[in-house]
RORO-711673 format. One record per residue (C-alpha): residue number from 0; x, y, z. Coordinates in steps of 0.001 Angstrom, whole numbers, plus 500000, padded with zeros to 6 digits. Example, Ala and Ser with C-alpha at 12.3 -4.5 7.8 and 13.67 -1.06 7.14 Angstrom:
2
PT pos      X      Y      Z
PT   0 512300 495500 507800
PT   1 513670 498940 507140
// end
This chain:
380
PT pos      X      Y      Z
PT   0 500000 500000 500000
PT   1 501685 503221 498905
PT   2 499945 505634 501459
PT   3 502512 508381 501196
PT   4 500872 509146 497688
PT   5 499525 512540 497398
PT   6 496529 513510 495080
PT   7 497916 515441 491698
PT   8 498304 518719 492496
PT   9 498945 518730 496401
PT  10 502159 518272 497962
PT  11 503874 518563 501264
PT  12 506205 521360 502301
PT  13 509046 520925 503246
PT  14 511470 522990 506096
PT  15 513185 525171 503280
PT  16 509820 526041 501591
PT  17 508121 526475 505204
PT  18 510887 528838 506566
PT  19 510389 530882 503393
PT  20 506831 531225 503042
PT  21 506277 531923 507223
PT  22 508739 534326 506695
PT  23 507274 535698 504445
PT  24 503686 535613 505377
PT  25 505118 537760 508654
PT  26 507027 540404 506825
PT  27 503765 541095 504647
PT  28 501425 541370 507528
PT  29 503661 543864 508654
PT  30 503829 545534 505650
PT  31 499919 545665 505571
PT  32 499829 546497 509105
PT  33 501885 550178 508502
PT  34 499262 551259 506142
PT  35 496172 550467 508455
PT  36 495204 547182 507488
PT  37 493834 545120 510302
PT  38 494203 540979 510237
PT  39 490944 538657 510006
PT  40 490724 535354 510072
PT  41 487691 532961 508374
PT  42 487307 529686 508945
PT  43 488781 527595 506699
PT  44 485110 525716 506364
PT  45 481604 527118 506059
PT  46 478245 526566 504813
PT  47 479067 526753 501377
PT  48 476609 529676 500113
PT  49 478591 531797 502548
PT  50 481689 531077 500509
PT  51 479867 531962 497349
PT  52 479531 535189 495080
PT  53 475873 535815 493302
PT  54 476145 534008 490324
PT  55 480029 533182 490084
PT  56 479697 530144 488034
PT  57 483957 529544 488407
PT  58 484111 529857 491841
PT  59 481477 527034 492554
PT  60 483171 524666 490542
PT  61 486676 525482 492345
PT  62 484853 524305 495775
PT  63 485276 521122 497284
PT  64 481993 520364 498802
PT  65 480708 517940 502119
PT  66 477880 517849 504348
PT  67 477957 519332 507568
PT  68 477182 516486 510288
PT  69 475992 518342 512768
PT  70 473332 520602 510772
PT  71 472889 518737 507495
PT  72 473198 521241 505549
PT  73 476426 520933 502568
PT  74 479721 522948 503342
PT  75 482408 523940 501185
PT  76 486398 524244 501367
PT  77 487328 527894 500979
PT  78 488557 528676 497291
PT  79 489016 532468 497758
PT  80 489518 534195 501366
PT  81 487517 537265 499501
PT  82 483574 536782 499745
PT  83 484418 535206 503928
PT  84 486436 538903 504489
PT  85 483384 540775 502664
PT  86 481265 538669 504774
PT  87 482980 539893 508248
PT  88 482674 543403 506890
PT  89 479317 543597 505703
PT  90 477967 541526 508064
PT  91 480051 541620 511505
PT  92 482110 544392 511974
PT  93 479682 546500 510151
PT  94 481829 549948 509883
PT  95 479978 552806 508529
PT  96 483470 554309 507289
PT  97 486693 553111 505346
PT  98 487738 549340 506796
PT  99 491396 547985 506156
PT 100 491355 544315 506684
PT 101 494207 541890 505600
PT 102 494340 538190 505794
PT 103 496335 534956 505227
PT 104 495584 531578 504787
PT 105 495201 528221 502976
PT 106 492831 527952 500494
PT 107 491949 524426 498471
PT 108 490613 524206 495019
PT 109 489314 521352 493034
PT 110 491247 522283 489497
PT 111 494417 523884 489860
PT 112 494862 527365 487886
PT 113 498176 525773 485633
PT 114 500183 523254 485004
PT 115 502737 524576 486973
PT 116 500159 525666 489945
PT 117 498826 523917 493288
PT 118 495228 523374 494105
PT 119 496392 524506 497828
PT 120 497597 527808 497683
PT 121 498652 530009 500694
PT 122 496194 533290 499529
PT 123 497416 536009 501638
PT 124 495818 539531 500421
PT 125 494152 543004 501482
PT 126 491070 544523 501166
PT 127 489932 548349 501270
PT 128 485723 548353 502270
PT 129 483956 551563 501906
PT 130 485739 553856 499088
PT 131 484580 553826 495649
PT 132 487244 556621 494485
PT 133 490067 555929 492453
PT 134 492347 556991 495668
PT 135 491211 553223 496861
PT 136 492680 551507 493885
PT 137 495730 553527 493630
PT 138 496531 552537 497365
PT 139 495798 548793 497446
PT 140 497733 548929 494050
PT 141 500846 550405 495468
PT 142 500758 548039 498366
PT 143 501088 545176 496269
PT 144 503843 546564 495026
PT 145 505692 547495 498369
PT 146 504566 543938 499449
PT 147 506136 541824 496645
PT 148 509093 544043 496615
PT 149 509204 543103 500412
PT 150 509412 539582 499309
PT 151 511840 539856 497380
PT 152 510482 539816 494195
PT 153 511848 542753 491472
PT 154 511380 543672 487742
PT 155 507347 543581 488174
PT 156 504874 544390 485369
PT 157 501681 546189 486326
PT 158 499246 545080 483382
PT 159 495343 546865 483878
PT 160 492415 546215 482577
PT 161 488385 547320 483277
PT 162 486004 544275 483128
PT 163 483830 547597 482619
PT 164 484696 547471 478736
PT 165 483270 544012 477887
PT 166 480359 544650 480675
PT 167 479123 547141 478094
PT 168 479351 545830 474971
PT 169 477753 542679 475997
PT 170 475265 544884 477216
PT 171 474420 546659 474574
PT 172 474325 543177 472463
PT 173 471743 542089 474414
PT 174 474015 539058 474959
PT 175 473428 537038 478309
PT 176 473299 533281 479165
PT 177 475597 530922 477005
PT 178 476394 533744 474419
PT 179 477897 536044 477268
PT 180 480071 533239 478890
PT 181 481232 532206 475478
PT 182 482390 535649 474593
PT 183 483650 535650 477651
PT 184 485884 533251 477557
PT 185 486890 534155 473856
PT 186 488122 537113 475516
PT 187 490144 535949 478105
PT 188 491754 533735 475244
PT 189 492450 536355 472611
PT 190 490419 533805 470776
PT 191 489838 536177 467458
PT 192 487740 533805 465150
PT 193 485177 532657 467831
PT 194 485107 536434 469003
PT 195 484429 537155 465014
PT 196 482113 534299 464928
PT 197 479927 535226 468097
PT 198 479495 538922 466814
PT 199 478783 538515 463223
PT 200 475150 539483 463664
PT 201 476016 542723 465985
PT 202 475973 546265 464669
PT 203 478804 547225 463284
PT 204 480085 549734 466095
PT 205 479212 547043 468555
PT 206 481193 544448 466286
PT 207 483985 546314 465529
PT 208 484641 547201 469381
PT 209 484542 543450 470745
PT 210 487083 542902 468253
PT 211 489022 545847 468720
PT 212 489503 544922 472472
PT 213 492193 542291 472013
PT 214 494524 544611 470034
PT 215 493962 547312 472919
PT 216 496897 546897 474996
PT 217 500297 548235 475491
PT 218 501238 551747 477353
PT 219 498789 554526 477834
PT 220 498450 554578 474095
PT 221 496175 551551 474243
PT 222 493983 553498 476118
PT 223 494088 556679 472874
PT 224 493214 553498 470538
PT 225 490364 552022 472695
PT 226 488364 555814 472884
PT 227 489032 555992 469008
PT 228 487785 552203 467880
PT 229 485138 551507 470872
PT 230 481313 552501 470978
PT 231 481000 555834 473083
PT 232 478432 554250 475076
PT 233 478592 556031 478548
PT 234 479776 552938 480525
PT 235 482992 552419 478188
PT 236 483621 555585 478766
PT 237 483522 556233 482099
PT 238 486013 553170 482006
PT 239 488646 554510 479923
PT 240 488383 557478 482453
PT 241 488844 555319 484791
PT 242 491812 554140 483294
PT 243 492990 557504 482733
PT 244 493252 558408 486332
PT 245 494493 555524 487812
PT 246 497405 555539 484930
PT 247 497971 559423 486429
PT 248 497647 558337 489780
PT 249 500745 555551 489438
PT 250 502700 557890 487214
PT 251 502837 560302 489623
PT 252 504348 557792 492355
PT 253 506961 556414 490176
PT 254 504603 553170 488889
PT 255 504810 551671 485591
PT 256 501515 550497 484132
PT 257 500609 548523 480982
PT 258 497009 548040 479896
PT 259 495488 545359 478368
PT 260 491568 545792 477842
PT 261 490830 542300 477359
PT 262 492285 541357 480750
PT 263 489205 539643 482359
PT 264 489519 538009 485901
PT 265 488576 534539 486531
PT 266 486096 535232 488879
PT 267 483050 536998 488365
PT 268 482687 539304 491355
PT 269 484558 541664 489892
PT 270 483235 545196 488773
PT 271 485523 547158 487692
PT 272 489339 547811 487503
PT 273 491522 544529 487330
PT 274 495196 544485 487355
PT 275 497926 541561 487726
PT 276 501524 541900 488561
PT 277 504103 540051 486573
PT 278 507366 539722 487093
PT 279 510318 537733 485460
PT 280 511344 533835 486014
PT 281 507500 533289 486993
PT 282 505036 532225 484557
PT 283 501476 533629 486023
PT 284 500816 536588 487736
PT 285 502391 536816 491059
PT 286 499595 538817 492418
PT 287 496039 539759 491097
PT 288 493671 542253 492183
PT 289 490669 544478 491153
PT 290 487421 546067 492292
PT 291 484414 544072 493234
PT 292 481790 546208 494821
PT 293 479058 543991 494657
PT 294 480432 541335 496398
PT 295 478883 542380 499844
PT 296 475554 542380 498276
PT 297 474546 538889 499228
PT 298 475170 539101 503043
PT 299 472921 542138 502833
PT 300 475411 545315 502416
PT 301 476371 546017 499692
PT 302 479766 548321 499609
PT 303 482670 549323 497337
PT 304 485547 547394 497572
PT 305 489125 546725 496297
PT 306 491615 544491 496894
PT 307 494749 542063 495858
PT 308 495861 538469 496612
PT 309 499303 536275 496653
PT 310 500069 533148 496324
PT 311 502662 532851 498988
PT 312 503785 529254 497686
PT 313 503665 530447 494002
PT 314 506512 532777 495540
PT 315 508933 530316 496250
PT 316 510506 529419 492909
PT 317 512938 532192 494356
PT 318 516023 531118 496149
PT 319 515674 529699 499516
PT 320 517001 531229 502178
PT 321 519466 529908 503929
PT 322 518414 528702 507628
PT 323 520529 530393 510044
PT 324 523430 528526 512014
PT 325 522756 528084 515282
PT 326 524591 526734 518069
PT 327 524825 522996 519327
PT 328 525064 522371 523016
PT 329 525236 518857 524744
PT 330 522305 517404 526917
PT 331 522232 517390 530793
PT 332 520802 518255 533662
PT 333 523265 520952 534905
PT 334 521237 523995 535992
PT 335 524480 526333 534867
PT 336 524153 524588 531472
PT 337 520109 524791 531274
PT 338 520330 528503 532362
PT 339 522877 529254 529673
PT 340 520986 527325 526630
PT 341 517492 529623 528232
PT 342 519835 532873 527890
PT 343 521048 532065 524654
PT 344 517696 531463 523163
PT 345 515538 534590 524762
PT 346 518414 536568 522943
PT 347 517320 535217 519826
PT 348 519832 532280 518928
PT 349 519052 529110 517954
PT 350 520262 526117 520538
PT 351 519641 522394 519046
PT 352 520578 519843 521919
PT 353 522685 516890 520779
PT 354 520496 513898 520643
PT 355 522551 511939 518677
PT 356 522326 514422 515556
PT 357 524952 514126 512976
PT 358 526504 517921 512710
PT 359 526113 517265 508846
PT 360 522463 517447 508829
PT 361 521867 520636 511203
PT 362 523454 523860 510228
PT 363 525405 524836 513000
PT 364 528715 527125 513259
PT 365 529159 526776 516887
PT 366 529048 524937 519994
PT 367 528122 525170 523863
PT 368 531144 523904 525573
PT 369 531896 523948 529670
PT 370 535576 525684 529785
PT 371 537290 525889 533350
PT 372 533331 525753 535097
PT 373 532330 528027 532627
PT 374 529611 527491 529380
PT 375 531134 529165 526660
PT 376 529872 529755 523031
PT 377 532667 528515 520607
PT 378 533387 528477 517132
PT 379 533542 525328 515242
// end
């Protein structure tokens, strides 16, 4: 019986991978924590239409599902950390004004999001409740920045987009249902001849701007391009204003932004601005954000709301850090040699008693050592 098979996608971590990622999750907190943000922390399980969006098709079919013993009722493994903290702020802490709330956790998915991805991912994120302004976006924005730099990622790509755009020009199709999804998803795939194929029957300003969106990207040209091909229908452009400021907005604190106007999430609680960043030797976005101000609706308060995530174990393709020596002392009951190893380790160092440990497979540069009634730190 092999029982120390794993199902495809899941896998253990081990002590490099852990130290990096706790390390990491701490720094980040921090990070969150010096611009107001204030930790929460869901449940990992709950009745399932509590960890469910209105009508996010995607999200449902990422949930692991089981029935709840106690109540009956079916439950759900947390996919996304975002609809519990919208829950806790529509719903529990119930703030009239501006809530910062942060958290970090494992999530579990049925279908992982790549080849190269995990279906348990270690979400941490932030989330600004209460602020439809552009201000909002701009700060959650240059957090994730500040955070990833923090982790020690560099050379990241801010790429933009406004679900806002496709919103309405399916809108003004009259497309919903099947139709919608498949443009959808012909969207998100730069698919050109199904895009072509689904809008062959639309007017021509509608057609001509559903296939215009996939060429719409680049610098803040892209957005010059989109208000000359696109419909002026007043959604699209309040959008590209949108767009405008927030590309103003990051200019203006040293930011580089690319746009691409056929970005669309992969969940459908989203409203408005998306954004991922990208940055090189990793293959997805290393962090993905955007404004969902509906999501609050279901749990009866509806409010604006921004926000990013990371995927704290997609982070750790970069170099592990080195654990840091520590000292080895010898076992026994000596009180002079128990107070020492207690010293040493409320200042911070790290003591490893010799059971029987081979010196080759702890990282140590020193040892406790009694010299003339005296325990001494020494050098290996």
């Amino acid at each position: 019986m092999r029982n120390w098979i794993l199902p495809e996608y899941i896998s253990d971590v081990l002590p490099s991978e852990a130290r990096q990622i706790e390390s990491m999750r701490r720094r980040l907190l921090d990070q969150f924590a010096l611009y107001g943000y204030e930790q929460v922390e869901p449940p990992l399980v709950e009745y399932v239409e509590s960890l469910l969006t209105q009508h996010d098709a995607a999200l449902d079919l990422k949930t692991f599902k089981l029935v709840d013993e106690l109540s009956g009722r079916q439950m759900g493994l947390r996919a996304d950390i975002t609809p519990q903290v919208a829950r806790i702020d529509s719903h529990i802490l119930n703030r009239e004004g501006v809530a910062r709330l942060c958290y970090a956790g494992s999530v579990v998915c049925t279908r992982p999001d790549g080849l190269l991805s995990t279906r348990q991912p270690r979400q941490i994120g932030a989330e600004l409740y209460g602020c439809a302004d552009i201000a909002a976006d701009v700060e959650v924005i240059e957090l994730m920045f500040a955070s990833l730099q923090e982790a020690g990622v560099s050379d990241l790509t801010l790429e933009v987009g406004h679900i806002g755009l496709f919103n309405a020009l399916a809108d003004a199709a009259g497309w919903q249902g099947e139709i919608r999804q498949a443009a959808f998803n012909a969207l998100q795939q730069k698919d050109q001849p199904t895009l072509t194929e689904l809008a062959a029957n639309l007017p021509a300003d509608l057609r001509a701007g559903l296939l215009a969106l996939p060429n719409c990207y680049g610098d803040s040209s892209a957005l010059t391009q989109a208000a000359a091909q696109l419909p002026a229908l007043p959604d699209i452009q309040a959008a590209l204003a949108t767009l405008q400021q927030l590309y103003a907005a990051l200019a203006a604190r040293g930011l580089a932004v690319r746009f691409d106007l056929a970005e669309l999430p992969g969940s459908y609680y989203h409203t408005g601005l998306v954004f991922n960043a990208y940055a090189k030797g990793f293959t997805n976005a290393v962090a993905r954000g955007g404004r969902y101000d509906s999501v609050g609706e279901k749990f009866g308060r509806s409010r604006p709301a921004t926000g990013f995530s990371i995927d704290l174990r997609g982070l750790t393709r970069l170099p592990f850090p080195a654990r840091r020596p520590g000292i080895l002392a010898p076992q026994g009951e000596d009180p002079a040699l128990l107070a020492k190893i207690r010293q040493l380790r409320e200042a911070g160092e790290i003591v490893i008693v010799d059971l029987g440990v081979l010196s080759t497979e702890v990282d140590v540069d020193r040892t406790l050592q009694q010299k003339e009634g005296v325990w001494q730190v020494l050098s290996l």
